[in-house]
N, CA, C and O atoms as CSV, one atom per row, in Angstrom:
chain,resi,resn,atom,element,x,y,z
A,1,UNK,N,N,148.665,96.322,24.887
A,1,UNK,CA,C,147.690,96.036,25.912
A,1,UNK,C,C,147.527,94.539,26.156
A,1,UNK,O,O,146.854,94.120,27.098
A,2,UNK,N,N,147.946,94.006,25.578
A,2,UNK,CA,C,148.125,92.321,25.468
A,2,UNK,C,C,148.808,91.698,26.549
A,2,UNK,O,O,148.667,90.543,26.950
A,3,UNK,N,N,149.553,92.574,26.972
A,3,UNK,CA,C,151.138,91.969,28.052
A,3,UNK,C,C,149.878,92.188,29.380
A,3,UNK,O,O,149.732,91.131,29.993
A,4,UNK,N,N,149.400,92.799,29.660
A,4,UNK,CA,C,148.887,93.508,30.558
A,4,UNK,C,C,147.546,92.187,31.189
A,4,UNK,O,O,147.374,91.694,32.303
A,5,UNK,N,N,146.800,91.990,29.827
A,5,UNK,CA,C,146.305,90.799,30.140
A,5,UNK,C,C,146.679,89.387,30.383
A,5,UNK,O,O,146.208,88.571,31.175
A,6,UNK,N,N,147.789,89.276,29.377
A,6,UNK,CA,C,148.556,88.113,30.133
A,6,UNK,C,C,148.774,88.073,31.819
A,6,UNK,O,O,148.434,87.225,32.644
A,7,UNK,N,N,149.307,89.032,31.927
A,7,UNK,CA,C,149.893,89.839,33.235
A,7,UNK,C,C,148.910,89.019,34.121
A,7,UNK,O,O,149.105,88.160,34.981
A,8,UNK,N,N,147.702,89.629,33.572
A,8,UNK,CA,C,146.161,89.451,34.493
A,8,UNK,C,C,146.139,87.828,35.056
A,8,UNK,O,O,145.867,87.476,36.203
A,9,UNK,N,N,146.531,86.895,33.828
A,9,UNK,CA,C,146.010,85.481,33.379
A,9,UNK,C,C,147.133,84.941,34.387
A,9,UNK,O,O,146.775,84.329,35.393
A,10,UNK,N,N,148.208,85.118,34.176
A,10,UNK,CA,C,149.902,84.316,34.835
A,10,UNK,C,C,149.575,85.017,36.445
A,10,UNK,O,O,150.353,84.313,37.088
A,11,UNK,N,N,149.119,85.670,37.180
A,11,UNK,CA,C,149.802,86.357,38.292
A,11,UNK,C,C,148.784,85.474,39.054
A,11,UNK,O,O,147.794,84.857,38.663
A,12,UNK,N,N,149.428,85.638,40.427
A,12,UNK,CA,C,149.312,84.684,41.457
A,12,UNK,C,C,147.818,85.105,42.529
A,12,UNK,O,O,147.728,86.103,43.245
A,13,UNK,N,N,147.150,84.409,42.415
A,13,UNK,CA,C,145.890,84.570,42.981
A,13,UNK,C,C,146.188,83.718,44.793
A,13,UNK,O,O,146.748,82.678,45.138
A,14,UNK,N,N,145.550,84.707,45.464
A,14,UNK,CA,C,145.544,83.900,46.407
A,14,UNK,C,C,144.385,83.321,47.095
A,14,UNK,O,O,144.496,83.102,48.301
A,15,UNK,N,N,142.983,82.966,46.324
A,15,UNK,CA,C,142.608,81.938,46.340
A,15,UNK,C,C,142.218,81.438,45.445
A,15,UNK,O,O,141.078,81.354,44.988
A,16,UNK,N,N,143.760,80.824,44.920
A,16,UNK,CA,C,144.266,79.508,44.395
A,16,UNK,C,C,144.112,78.384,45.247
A,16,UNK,O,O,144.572,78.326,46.387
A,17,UNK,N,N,143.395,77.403,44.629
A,17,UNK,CA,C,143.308,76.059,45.718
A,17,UNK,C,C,144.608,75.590,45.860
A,17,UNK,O,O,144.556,74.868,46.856
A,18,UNK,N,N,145.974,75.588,45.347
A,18,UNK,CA,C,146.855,75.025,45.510
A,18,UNK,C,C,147.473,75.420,46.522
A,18,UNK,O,O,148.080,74.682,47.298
A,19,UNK,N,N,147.352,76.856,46.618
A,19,UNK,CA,C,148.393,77.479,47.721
A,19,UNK,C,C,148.254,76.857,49.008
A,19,UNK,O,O,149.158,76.292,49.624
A,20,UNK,N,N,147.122,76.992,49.355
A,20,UNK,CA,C,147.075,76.205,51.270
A,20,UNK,C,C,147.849,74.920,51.401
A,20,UNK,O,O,148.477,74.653,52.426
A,21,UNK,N,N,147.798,74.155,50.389
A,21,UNK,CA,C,148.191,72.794,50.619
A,21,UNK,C,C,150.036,73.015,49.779
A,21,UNK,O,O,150.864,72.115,49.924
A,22,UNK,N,N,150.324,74.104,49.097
A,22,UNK,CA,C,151.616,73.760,48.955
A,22,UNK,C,C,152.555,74.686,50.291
A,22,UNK,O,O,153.695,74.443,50.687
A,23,UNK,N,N,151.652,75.723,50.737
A,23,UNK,CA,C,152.062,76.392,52.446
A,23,UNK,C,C,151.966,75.237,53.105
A,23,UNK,O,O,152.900,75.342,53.899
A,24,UNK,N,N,151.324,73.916,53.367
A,24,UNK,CA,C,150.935,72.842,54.403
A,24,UNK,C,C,152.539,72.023,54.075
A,24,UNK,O,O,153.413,71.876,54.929
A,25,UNK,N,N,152.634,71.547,52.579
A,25,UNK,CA,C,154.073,71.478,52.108
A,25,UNK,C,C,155.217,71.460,52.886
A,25,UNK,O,O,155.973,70.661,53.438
A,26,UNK,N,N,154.993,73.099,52.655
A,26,UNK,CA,C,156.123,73.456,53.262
A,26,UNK,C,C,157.213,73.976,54.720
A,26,UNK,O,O,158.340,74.309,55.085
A,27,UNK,N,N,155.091,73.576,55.310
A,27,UNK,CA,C,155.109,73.632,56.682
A,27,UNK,C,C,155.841,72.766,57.304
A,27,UNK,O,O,156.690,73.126,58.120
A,28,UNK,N,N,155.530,71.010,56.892
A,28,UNK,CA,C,155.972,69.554,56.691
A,28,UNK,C,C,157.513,69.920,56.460
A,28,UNK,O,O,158.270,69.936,57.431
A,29,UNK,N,N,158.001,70.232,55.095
A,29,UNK,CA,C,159.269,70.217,55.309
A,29,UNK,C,C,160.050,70.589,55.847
A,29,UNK,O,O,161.171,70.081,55.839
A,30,UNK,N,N,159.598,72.003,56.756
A,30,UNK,CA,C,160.269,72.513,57.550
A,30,UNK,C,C,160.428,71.906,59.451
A,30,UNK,O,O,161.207,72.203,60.358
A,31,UNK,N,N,159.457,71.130,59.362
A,31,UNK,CA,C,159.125,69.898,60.741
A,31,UNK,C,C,160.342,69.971,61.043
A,31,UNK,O,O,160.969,70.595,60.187
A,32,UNK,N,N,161.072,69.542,62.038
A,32,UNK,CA,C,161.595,68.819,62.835
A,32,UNK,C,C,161.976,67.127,62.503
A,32,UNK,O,O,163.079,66.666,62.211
A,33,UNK,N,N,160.366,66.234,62.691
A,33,UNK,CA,C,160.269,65.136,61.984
A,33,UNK,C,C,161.080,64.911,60.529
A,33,UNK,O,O,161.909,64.005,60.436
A,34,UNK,N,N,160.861,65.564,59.704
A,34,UNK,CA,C,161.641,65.295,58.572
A,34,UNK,C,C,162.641,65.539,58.071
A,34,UNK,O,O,163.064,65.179,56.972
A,35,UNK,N,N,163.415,66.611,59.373
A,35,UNK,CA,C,165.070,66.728,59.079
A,35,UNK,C,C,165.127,65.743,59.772
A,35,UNK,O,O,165.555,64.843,59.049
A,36,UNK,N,N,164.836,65.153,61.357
A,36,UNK,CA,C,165.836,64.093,61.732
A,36,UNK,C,C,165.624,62.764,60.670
A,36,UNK,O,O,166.522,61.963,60.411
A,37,UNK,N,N,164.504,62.719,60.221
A,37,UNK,CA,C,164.572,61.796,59.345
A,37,UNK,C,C,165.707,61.873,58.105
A,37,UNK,O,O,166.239,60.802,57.811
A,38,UNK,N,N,165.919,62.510,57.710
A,38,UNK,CA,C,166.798,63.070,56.510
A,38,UNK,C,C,168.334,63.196,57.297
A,38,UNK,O,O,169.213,62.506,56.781
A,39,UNK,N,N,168.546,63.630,57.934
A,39,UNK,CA,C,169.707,63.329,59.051
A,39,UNK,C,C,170.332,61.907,59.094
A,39,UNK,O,O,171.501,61.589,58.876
A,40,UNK,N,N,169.221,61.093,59.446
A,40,UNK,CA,C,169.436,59.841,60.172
A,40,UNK,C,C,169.643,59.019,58.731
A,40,UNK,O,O,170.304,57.989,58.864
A,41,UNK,N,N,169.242,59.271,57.551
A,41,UNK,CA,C,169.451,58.619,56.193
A,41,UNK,C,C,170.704,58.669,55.833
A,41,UNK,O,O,171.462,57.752,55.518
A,42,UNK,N,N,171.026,60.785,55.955
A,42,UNK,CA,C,172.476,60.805,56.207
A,42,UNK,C,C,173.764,60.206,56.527
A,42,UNK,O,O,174.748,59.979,55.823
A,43,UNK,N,N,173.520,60.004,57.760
A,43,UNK,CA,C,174.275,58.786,58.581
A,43,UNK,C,C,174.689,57.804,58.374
A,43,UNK,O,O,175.825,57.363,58.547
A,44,UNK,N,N,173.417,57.169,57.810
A,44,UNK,CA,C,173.569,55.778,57.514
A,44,UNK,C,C,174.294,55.694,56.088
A,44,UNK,O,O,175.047,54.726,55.980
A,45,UNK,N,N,174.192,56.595,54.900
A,45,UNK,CA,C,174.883,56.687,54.044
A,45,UNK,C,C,176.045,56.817,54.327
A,45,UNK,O,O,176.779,55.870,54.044
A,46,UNK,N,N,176.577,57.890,54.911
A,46,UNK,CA,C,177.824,58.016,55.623
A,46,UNK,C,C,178.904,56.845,55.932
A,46,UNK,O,O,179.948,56.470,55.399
A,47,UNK,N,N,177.946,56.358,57.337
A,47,UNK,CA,C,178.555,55.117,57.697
A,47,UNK,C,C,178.961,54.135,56.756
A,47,UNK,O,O,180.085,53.633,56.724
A,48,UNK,N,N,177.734,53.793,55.754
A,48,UNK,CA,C,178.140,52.944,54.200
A,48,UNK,C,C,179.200,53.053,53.701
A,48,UNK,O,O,179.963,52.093,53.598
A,49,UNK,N,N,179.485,54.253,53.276
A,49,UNK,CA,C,180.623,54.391,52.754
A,49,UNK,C,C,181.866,54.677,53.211
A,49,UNK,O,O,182.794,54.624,52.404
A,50,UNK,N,N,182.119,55.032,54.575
A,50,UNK,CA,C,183.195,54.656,55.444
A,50,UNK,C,C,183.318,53.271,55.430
A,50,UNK,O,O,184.459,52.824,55.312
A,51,UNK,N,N,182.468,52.563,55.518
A,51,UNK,CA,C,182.858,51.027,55.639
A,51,UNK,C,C,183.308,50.711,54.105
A,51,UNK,O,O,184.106,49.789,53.938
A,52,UNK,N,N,182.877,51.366,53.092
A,52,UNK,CA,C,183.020,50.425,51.960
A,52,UNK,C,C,184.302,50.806,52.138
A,52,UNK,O,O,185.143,49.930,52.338
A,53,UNK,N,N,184.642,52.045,52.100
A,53,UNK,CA,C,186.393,52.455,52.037
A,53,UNK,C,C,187.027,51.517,53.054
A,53,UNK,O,O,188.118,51.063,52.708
A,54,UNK,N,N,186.610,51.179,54.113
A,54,UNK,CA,C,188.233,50.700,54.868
A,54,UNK,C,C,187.942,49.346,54.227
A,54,UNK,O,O,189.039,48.799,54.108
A,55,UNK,N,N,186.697,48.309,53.619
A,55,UNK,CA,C,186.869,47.518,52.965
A,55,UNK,C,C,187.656,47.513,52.031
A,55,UNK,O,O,188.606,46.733,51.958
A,56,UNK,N,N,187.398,48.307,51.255
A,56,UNK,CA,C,188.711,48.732,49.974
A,56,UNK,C,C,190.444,48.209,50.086
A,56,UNK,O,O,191.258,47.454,49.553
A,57,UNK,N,N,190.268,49.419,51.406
A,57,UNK,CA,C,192.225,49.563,52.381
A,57,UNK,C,C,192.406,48.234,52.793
A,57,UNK,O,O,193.509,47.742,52.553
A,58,UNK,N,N,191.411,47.419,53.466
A,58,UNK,CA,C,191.487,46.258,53.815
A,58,UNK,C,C,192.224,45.435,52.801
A,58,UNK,O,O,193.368,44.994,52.913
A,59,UNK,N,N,191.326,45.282,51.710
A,59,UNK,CA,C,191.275,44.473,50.287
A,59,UNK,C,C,192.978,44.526,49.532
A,59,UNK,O,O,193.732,43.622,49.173
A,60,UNK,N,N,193.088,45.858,49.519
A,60,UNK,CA,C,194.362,46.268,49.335
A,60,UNK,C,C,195.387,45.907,50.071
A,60,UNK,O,O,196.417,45.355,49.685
A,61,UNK,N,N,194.954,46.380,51.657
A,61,UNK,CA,C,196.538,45.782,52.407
A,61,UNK,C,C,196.907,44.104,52.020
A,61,UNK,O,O,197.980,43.641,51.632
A,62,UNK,N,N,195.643,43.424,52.270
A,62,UNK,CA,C,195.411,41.994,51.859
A,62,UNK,C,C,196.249,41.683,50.406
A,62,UNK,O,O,197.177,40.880,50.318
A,63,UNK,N,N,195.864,42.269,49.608
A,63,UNK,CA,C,196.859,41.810,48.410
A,63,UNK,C,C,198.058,42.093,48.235
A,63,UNK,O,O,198.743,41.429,47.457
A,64,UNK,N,N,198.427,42.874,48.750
A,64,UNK,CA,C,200.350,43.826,49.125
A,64,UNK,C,C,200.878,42.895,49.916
A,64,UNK,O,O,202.092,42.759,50.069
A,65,UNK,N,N,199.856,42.080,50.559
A,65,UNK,CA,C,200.697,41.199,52.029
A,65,UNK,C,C,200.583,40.239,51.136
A,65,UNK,O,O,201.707,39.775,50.942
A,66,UNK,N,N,199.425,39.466,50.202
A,66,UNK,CA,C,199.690,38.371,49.510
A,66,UNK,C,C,201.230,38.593,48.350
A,66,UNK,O,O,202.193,37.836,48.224
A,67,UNK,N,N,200.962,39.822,47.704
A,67,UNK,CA,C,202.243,40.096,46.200
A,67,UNK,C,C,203.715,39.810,47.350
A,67,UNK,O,O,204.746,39.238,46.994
A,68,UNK,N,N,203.475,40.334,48.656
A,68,UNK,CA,C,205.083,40.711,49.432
A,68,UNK,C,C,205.316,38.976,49.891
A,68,UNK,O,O,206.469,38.686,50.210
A,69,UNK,N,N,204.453,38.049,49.922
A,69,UNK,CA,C,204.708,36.958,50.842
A,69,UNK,C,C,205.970,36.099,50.889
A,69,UNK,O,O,206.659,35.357,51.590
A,70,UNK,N,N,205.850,36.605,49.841
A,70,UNK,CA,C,207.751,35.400,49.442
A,70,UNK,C,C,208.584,35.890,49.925
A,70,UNK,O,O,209.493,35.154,50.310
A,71,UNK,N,N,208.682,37.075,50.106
A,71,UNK,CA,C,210.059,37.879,50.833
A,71,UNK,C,C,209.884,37.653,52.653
A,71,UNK,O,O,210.723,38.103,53.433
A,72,UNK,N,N,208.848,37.008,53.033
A,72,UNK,CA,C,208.896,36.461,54.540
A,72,UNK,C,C,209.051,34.821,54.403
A,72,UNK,O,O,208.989,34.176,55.450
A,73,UNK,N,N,209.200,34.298,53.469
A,73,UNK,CA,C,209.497,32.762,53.474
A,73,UNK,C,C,210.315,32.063,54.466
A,73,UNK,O,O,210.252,31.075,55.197
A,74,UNK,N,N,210.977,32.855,54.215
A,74,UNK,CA,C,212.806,32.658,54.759
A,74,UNK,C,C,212.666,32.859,55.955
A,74,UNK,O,O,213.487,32.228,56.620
A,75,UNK,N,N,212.087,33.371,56.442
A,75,UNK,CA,C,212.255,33.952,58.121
A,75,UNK,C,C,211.416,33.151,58.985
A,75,UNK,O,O,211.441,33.175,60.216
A,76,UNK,N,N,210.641,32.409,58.220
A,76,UNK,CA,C,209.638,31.383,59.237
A,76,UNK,C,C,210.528,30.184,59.737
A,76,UNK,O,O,210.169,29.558,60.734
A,77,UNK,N,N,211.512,29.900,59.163
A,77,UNK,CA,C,212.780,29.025,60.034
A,77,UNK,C,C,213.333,29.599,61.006
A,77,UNK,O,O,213.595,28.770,61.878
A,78,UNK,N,N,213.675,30.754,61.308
A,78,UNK,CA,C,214.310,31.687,62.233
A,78,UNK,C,C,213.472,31.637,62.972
A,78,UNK,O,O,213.877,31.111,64.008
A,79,UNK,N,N,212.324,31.948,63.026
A,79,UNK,CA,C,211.670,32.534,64.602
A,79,UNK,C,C,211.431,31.405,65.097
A,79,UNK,O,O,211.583,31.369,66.318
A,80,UNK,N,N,210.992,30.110,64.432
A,80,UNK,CA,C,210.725,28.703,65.380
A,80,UNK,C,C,211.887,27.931,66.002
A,80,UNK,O,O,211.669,26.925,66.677
């Protein structure tokens, strides 16, 4: 008979002061307002890290063209 009162003590009352304001919650998160907000954070993360990457490719082509440079030495007499 013990479970039964627990039962009583744990189960969900609905007037609980919390509930209205965690339904208000979840009213909010479901807005409009706070996906485009969350969207638009998106984005901008996004964009971040597209840029950091072609910085990267950049960084990289940059040093392949510095390691390769000696093998165009020779050819800067030719074209002038």
């Amino acid at each position: 008979m013990s479970s039964s009162s627990n039962l009583s003590r744990s189960s969900y009352s609905p007037s609980d002061p919390e509930a209205p304001q965690n339904n208000r919650n979840f009213d909010q998160s479901l807005s409009p307002e706070s996906h485009s907000d969350s969207f638009e954070e998106s984005i901008i993360n996004a964009q971040n890290e597209m840029h950091q990457k072609r910085i990267l490719a950049l960084r990289k082509e940059l040093d392949y063209l510095k390691a390769t440079e000696w093998k165009f030495e020779s050819d800067k007499g030719i074209s002038q």
